[in-house]
BALO-407802 format. One record per residue (C-alpha): residue in three letters; x, y, z. Coordinates in nm, 4 decimals. Layout:
<rs>
{'Ala', {X, Y, Z}}
...
</rs>
This chain:
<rs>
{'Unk', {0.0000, 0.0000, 0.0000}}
{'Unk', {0.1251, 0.3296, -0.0540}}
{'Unk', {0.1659, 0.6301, 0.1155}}
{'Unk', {-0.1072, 0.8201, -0.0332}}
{'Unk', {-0.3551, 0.4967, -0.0274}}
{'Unk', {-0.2709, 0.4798, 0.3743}}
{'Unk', {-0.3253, 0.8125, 0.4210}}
{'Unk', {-0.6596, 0.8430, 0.2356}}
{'Unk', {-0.7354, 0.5209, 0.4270}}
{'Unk', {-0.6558, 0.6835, 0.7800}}
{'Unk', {-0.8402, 0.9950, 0.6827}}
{'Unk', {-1.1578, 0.8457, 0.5565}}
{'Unk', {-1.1949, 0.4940, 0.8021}}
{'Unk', {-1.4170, 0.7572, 1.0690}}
{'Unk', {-1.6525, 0.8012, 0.8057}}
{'Unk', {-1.7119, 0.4731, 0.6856}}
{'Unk', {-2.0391, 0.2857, 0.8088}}
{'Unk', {-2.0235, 0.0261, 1.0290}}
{'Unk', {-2.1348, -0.3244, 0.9031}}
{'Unk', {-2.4877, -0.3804, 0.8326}}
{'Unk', {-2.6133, -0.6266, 1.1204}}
{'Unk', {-2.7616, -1.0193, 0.8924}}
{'Unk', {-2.9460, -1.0777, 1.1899}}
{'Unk', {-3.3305, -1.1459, 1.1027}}
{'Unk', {-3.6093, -1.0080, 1.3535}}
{'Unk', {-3.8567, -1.0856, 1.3220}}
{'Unk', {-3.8741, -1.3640, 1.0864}}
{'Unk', {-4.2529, -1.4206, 1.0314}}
{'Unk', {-4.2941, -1.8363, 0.9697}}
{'Unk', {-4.6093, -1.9636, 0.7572}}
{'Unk', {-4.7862, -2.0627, 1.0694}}
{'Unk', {-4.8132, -1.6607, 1.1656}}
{'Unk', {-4.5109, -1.8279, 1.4867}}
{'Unk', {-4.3109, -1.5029, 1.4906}}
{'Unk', {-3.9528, -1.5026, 1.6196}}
{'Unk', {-3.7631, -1.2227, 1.7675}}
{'Unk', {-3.4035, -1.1396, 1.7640}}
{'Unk', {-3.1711, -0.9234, 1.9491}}
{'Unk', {-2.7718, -0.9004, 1.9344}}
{'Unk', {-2.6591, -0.8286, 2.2758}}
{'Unk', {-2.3900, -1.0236, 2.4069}}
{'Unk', {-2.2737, -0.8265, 2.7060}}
{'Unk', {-2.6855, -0.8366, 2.8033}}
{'Unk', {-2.7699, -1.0049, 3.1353}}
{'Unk', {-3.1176, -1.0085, 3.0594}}
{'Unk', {-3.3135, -0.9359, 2.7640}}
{'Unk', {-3.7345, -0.9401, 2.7438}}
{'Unk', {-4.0046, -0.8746, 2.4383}}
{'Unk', {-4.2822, -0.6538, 2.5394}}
{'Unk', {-4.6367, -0.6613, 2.3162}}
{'Unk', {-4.8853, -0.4239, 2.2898}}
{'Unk', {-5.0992, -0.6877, 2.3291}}
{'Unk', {-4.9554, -0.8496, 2.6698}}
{'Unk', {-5.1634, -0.7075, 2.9706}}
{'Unk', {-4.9328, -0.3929, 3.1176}}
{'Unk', {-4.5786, -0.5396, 3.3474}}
{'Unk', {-4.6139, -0.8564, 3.1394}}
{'Unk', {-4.3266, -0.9707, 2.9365}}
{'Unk', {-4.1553, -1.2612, 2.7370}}
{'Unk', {-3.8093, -1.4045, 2.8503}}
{'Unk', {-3.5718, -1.4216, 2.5600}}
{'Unk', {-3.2935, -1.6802, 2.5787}}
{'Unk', {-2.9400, -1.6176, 2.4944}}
{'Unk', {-2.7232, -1.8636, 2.2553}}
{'Unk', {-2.3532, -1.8892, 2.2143}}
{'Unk', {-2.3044, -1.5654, 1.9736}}
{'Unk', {-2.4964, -1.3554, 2.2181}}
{'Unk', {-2.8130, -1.3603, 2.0365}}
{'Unk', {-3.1312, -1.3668, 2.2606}}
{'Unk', {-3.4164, -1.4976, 2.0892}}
{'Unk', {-3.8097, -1.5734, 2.1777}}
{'Unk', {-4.0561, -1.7494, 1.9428}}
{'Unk', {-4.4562, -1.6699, 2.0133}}
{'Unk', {-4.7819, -1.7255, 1.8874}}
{'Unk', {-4.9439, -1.8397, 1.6515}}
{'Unk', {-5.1255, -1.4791, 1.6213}}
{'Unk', {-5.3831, -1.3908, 1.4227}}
{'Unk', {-5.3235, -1.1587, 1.1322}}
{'Unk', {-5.2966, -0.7990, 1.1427}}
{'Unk', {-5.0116, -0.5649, 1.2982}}
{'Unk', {-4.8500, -0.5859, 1.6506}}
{'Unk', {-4.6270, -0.3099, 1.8161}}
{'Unk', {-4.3543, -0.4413, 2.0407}}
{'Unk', {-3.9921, -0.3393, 2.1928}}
{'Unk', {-3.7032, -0.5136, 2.4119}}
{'Unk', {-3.6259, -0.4593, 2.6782}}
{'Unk', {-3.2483, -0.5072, 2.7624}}
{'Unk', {-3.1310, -0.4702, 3.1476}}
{'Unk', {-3.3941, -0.2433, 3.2242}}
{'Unk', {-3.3740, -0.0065, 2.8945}}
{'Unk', {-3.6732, 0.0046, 2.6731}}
{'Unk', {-3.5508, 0.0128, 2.3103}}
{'Unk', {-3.6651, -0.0811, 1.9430}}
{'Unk', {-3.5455, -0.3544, 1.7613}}
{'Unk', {-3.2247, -0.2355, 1.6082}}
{'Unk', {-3.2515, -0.4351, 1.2644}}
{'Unk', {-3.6244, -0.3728, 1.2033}}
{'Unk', {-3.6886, -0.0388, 1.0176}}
{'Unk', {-4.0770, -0.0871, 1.0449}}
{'Unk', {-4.0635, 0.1807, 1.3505}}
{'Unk', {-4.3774, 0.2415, 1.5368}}
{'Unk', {-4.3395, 0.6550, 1.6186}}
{'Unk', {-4.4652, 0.7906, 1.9206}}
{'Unk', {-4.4862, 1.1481, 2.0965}}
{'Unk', {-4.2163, 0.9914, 2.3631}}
{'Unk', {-4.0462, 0.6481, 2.2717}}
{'Unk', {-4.0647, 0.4498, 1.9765}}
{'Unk', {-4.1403, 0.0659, 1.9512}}
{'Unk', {-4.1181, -0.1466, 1.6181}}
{'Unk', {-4.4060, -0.2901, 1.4481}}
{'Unk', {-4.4428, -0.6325, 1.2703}}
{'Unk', {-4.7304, -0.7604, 1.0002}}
{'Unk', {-4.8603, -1.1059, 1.0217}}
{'Unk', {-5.0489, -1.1313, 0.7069}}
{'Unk', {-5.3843, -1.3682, 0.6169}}
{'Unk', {-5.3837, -1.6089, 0.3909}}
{'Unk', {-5.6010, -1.3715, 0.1281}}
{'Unk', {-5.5172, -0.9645, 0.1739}}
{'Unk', {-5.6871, -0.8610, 0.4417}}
{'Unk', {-5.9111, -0.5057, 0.4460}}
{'Unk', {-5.6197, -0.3261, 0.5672}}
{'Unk', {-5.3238, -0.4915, 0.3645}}
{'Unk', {-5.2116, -0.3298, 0.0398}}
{'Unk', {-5.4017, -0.4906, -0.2555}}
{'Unk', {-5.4072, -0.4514, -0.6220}}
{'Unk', {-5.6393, -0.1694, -0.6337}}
{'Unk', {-5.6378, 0.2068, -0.7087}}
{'Unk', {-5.4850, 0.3640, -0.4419}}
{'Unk', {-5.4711, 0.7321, -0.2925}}
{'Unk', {-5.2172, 0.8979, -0.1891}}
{'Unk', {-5.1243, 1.0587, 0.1838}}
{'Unk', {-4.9784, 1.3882, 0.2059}}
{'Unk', {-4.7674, 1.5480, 0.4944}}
{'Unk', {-4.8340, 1.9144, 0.4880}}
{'Unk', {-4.6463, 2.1316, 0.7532}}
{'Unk', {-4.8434, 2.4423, 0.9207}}
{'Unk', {-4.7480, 2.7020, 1.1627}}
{'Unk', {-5.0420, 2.6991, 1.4290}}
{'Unk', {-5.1729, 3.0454, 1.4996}}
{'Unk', {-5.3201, 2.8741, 1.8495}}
{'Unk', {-4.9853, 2.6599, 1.9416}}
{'Unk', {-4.7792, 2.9785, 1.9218}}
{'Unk', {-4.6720, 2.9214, 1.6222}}
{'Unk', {-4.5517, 2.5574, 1.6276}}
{'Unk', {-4.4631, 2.4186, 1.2930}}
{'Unk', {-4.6815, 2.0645, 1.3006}}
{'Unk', {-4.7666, 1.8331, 1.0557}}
{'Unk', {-5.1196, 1.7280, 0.9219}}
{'Unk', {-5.1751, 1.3804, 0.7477}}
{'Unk', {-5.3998, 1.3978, 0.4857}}
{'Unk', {-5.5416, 1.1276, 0.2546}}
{'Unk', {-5.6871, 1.1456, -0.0631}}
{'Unk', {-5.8708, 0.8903, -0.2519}}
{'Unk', {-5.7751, 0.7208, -0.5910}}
{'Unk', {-5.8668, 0.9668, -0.8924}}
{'Unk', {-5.8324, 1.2738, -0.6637}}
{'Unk', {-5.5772, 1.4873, -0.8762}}
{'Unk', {-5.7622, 1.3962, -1.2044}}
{'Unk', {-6.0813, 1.5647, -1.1652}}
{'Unk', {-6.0021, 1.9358, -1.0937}}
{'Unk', {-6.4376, 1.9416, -1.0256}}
{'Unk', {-6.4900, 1.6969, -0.7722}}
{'Unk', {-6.5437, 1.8008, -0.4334}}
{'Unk', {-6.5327, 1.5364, -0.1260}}
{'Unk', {-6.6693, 1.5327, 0.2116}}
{'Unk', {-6.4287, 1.5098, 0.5318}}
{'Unk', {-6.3167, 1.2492, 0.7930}}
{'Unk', {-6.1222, 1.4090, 1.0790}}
{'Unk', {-5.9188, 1.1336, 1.1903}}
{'Unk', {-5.7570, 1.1592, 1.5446}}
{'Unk', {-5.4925, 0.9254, 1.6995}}
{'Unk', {-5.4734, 0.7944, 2.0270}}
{'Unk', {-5.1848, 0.8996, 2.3407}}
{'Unk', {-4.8614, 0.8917, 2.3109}}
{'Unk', {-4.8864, 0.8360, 1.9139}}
{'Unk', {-4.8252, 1.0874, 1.5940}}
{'Unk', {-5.0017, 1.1976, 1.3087}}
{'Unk', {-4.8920, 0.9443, 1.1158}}
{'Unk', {-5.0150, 0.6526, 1.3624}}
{'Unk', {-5.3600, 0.6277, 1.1293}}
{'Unk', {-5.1365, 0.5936, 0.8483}}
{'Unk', {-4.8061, 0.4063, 0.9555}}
{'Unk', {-4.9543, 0.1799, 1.1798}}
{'Unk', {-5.3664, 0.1779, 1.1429}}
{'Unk', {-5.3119, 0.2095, 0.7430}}
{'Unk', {-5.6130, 0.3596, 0.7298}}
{'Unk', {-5.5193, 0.4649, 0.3772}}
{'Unk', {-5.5082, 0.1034, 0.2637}}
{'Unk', {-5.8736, 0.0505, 0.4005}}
{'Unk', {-6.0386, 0.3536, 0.2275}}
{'Unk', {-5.8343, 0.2161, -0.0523}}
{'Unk', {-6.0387, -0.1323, -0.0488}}
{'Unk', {-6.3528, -0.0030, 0.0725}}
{'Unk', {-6.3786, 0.2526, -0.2293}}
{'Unk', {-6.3089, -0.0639, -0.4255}}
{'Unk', {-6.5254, -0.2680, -0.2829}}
{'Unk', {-6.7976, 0.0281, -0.3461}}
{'Unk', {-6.8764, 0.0269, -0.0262}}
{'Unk', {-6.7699, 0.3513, 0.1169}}
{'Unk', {-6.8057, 0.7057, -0.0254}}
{'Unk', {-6.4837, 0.8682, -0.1691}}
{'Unk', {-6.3844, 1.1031, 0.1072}}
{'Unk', {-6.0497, 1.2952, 0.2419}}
{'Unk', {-5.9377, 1.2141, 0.5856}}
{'Unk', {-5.7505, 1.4461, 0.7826}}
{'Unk', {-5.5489, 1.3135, 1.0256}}
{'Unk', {-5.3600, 1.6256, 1.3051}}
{'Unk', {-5.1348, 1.5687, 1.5597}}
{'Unk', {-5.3718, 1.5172, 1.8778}}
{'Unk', {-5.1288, 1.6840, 2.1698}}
{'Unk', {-5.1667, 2.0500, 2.1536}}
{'Unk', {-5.0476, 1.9923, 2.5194}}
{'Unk', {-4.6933, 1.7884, 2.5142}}
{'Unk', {-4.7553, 1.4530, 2.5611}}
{'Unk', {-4.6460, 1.3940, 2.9512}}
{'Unk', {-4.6443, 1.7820, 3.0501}}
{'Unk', {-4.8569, 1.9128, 3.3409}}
{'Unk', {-5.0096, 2.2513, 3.3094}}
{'Unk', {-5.3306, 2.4578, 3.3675}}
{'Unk', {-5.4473, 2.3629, 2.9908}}
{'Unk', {-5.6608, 2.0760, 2.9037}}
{'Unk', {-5.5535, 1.9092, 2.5864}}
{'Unk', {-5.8748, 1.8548, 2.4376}}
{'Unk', {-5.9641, 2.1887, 2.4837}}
{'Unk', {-5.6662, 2.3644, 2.2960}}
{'Unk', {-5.6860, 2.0934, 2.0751}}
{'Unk', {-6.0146, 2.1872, 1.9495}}
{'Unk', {-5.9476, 2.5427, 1.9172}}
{'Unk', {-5.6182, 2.3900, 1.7047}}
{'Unk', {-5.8682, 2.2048, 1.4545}}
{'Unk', {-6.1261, 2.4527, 1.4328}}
{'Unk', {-5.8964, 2.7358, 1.3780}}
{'Unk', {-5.6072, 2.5932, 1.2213}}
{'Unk', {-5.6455, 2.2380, 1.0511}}
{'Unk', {-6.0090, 2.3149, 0.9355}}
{'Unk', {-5.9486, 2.6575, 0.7527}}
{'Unk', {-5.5782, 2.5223, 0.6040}}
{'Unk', {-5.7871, 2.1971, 0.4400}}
{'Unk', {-6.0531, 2.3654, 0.2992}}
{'Unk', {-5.8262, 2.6317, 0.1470}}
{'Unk', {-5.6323, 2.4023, 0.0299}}
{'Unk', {-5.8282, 2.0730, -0.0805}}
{'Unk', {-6.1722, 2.0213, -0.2675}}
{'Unk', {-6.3593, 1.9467, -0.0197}}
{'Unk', {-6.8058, 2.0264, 0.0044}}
{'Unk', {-6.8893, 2.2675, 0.2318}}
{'Unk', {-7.1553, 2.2384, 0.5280}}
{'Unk', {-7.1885, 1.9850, 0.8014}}
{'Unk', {-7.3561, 1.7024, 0.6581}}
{'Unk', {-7.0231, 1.6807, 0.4670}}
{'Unk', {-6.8031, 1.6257, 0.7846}}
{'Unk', {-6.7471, 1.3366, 1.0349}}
{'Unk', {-6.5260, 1.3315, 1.3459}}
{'Unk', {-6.3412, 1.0528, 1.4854}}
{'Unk', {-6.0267, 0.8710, 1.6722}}
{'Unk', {-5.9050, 0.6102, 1.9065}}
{'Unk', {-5.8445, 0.6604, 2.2736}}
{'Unk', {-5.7365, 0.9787, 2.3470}}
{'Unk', {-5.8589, 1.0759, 2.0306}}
{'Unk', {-6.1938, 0.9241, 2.0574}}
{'Unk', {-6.2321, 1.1192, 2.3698}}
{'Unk', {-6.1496, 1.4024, 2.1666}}
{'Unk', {-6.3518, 1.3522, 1.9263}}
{'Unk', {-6.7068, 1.3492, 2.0872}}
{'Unk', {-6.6714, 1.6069, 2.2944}}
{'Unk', {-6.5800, 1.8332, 2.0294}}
{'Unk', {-6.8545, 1.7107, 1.8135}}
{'Unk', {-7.0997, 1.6912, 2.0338}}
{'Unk', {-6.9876, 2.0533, 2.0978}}
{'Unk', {-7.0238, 2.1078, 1.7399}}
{'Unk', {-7.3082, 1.9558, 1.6094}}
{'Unk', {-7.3447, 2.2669, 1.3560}}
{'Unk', {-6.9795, 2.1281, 1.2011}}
{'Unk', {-7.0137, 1.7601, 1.2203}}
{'Unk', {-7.3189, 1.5135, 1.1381}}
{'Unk', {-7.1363, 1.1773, 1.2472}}
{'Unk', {-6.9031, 1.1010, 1.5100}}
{'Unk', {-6.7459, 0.7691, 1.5905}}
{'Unk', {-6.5038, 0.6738, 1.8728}}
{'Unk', {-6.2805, 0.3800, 1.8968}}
{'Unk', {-6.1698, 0.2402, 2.2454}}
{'Unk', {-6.2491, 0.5705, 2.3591}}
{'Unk', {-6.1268, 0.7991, 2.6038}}
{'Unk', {-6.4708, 0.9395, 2.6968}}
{'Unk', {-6.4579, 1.2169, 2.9704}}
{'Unk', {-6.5785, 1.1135, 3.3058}}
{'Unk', {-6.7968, 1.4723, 3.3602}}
{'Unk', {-6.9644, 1.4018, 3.0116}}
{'Unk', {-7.3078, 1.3850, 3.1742}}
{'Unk', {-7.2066, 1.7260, 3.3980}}
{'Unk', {-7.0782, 1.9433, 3.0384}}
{'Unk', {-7.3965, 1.7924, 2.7560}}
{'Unk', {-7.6472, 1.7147, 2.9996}}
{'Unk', {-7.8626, 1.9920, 2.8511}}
{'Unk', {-7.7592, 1.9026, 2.5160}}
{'Unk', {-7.8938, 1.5396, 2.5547}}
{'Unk', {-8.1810, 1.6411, 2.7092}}
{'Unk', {-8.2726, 1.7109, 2.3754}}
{'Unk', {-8.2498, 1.4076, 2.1985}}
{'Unk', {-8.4787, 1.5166, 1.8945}}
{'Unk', {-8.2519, 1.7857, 1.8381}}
{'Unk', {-7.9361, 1.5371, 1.8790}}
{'Unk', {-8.0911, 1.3187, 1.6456}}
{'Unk', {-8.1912, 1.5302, 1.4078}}
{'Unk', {-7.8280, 1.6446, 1.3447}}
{'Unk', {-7.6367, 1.3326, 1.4003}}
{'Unk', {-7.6328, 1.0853, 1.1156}}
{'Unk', {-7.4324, 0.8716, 1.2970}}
{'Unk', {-7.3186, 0.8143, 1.6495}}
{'Unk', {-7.0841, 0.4931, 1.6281}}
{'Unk', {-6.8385, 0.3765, 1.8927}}
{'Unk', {-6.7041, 0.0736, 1.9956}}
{'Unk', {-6.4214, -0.1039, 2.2654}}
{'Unk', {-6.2877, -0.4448, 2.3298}}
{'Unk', {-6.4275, -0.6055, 2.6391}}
{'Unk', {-6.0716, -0.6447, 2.7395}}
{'Unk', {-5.9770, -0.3388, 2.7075}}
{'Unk', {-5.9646, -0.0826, 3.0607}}
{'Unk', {-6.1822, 0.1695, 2.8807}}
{'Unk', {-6.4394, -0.0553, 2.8354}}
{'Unk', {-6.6803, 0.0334, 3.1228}}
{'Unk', {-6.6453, 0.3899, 3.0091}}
{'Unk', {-6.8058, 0.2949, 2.6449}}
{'Unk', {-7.0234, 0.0782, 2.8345}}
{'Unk', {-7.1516, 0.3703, 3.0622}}
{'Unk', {-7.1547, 0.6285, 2.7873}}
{'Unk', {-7.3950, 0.4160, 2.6075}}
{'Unk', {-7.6464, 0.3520, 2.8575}}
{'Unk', {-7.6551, 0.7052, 2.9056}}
{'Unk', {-7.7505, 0.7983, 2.5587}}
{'Unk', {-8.0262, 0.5308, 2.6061}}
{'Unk', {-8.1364, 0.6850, 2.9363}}
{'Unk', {-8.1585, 0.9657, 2.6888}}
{'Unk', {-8.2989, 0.8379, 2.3702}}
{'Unk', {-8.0395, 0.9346, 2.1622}}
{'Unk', {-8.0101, 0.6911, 1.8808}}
{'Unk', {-7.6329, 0.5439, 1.8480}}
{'Unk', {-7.4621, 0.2505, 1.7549}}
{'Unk', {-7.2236, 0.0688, 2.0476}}
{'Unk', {-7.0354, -0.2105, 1.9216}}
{'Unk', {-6.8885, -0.4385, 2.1864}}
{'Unk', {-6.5794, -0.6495, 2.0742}}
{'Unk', {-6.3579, -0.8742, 2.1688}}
{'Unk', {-5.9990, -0.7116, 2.1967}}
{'Unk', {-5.7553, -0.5388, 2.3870}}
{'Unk', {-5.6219, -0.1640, 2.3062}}
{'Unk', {-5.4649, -0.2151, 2.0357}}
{'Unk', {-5.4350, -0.1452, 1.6500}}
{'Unk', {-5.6015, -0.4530, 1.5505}}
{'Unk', {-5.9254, -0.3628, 1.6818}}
{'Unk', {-5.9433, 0.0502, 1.5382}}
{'Unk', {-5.8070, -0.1093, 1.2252}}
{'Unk', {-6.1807, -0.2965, 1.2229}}
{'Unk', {-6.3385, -0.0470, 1.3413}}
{'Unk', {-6.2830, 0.1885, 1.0813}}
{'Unk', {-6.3375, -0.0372, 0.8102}}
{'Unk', {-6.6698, -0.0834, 1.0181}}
{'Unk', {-6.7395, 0.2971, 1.0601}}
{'Unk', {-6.6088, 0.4155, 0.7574}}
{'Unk', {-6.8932, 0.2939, 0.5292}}
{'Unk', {-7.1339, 0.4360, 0.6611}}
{'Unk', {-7.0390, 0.7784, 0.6630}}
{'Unk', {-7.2060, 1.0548, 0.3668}}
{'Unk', {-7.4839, 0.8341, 0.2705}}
</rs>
């Protein structure tokens, strides 16, 4: 070697990139087993965590000769699961899996276990839309920059005279704009629906649901700026900037969790904006009765301006009773609504079904 060649060799080595890991995780096997893989040799103990498993519940991974640690579970039924290691006490992703799962605080990784024929929410060979990040400086958030998911369906960009009705989408805690998208692939099921002819070609919206940073205390509530964030921001940039019909019979508000919470309160607040609302595994605020009672004292009014009131929860799920509460209420009060008990924990696999449940029957 020369001279030169060493020197160029010295000068460039702390910019070369280090060796791409050949470790599989996780390897999927045709009997939806799923194994999971970590490199950690210098580990003394190494767990998998589920979204799935009920909360301080974990796998024990076993360690071979190389320093791999390794678990093998299921079979599980097909649809998406979010999990993480944990490795002596630190929460991490799994290092050679780029499917990330983001989140307002943490990040997890996410793995597919596909059915035997496509599934609602799996990418088939149909038209599809397309989802677009656009990036807005909040006049309410002080002028945060934030970003605003927005899907359109297939055929959108080639009929300049088309107009579509609305689907505000929210996400749950702890999760980003992109959780409908990245991990609920909601875009997939409007996709498949509209295929199907069973929905009506619409534009979801999908914000990021903590005006409030995720985990901060304050005087604030989060659903409260958060409504002045959609009303004032998100609403005025999307109709400005998409084709999208005008008047409230042309909107629907929705989410999971958090956002589900979110979203009937501020539609039941808004029944002049929205004419459905639907609520997955929902948040619901405990004073609901103490802010609407007035409001659903009058169910014919209620009724007359909701098309549809749709929510559902797994029975396994801690919100449950909440759901289960909230919809013996509106029976107390006669106002018509649809409560769909499930089986199910809180997880994606359940909002993934029911949006492909709610979704169709939205701007009939």
């Amino acid at each position: 070697m020369s001279r030169t060649t060493l020197f160029l060799a010295m000068v460039f080595a702390p910019l070369a990139w280090p060796q791409a890991d050949t470790l599989v995780s996780p390897e999927v096997r045709p009997d939806r087993r799923v194994t999971f893989r970590l490199r950690a040799p210098k580990a003394a103990e190494v767990t998998l965590g589920m979204d799935y498993m009920p909360p301080g519940t974990s796998e024990k991974m076993a360690r071979d000769s190389e320093g791999v640690w390794s678990v093998t579970i299921g079979p599980l039924d097909p649809t998406v699961y979010v999990y993480w290691f944990t490795v002596d006490g630190v929460t991490m992703p799994d290092p050679v899996n780029p499917n990330i799962k983001l989140r307002a605080r943490t990040s997890a990784s996410m793995v597919e276990v596909p059915a035997e024929s496509p599934a609602l929410w799996e990418a088939r060979d149909v038209p599809h839309g397309g989802v677009e990040i656009n990036w807005q400086k909040s006049a309410v958030l002080n002028g945060e920059t934030r970003w605003i998911w927005v899907y359109t369906p297939p055929g959108y960009e080639k009929d300049s005279k088309q107009r579509y009705p609305v689907l505000y989408l929210f996400h749950g805690s702890n999760d980003t704009a992109g959780g409908w998208t990245l991990a609920g692939h909601a875009n997939f099921i409007l996709d498949n629906l509209l295929a199907e002819k069973k929905a009506v070609p619409m534009i979801i919206v999908m914000p990021f649901g903590h005006a409030v940073p995720f985990g901060g205390r304050g005087q604030v509530n989060n659903t409260d700026l958060y409504e002045q964030y959609v009303l004032k921001d998100v609403m005025p940039l999307v109709e400005s900037k998409y084709r999208v019909r005008s008047g409230r019979e042309n909107r629907a508000i929705a989410g999971l969790s958090m956002g589900g919470g979110q979203s009937i309160a501020i539609g039941f607040r808004h029944l002049d904006l929205f004419s459905a609302i639907g609520a997955f595994s929902a948040a619901i605020q405990g004073d609901f009765e103490k802010e609407f009672g007035q409001r659903i004292a009058n169910a014919k009014d209620v009724n007359a301006k909701l098309k549809v009131l749709w929510f559902a929860c797994g029975k396994q799920d801690s919100l449950f009773e909440r759901s289960q509460k909230f919809s013996d209420l509106l029976d107390a009060h006669q106002i018509k609504h649809t409560f769909r008990p499930s089986e199910g924990a809180h997880v994606f696999k359940v909002w993934r079904l029911y949006l492909s449940e709610f979704a169709p029957l939205l701007f009939r």
